[in-house]
N, C-alpha and C positions, 0 to 999 in steps of 0.2 A: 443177320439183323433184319428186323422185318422194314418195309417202307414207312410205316408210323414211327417206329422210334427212330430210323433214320431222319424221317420230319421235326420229330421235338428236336432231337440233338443237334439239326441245320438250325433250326428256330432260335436254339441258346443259343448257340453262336452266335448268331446274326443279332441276335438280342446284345451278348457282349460286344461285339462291332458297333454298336450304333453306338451304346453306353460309351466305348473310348473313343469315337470319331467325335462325340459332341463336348470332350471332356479337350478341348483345346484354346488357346491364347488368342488375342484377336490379330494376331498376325499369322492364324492358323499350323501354328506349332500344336501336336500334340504331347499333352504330359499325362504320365503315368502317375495312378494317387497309389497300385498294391504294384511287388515285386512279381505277382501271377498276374498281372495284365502284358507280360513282357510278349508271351505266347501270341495272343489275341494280336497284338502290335506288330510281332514279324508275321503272322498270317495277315496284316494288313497291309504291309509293304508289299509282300510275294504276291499279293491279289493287284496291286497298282490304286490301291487305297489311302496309301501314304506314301509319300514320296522319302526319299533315303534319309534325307538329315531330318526325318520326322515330321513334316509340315503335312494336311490334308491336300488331295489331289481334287481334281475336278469330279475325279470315278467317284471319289468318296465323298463327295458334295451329291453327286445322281445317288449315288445307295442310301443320304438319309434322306434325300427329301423323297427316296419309295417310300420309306415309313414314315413320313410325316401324316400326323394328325389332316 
């Protein structure tokens, strides 16, 4: 795989991460709205993006406000 489509394919990603980290409760529970967000969700636990019983960590507060506007 070349380094560009390695880049677009990290970019969705990260695009689907940001989409479920901002998709949470105000007591920082995340919920899932499709059964294929389950993926994105344990790749965000395994990252230290979300902590185990599902709630946003602090890591996952630094990763959206990289991509804040």
């Amino acid at each position: 795989m070349t380094s560009n489509a390695t880049h677009v394919l990290e970019s969705a990603g990260n695009s689907l991460m940001r989409q479920l980290l901002d998709q949470r409760f105000g007591d920082g529970s995340i919920y899932l709205v499709s059964s294929e967000q389950r993926v994105i969700f344990h790749r965000g636990r395994a990252e230290g993006l979300i902590t185990e019983d599902g709630r946003i960590t602090t890591s996952g507060r630094r990763f959206l406000a990289m991509w804040a506007d």
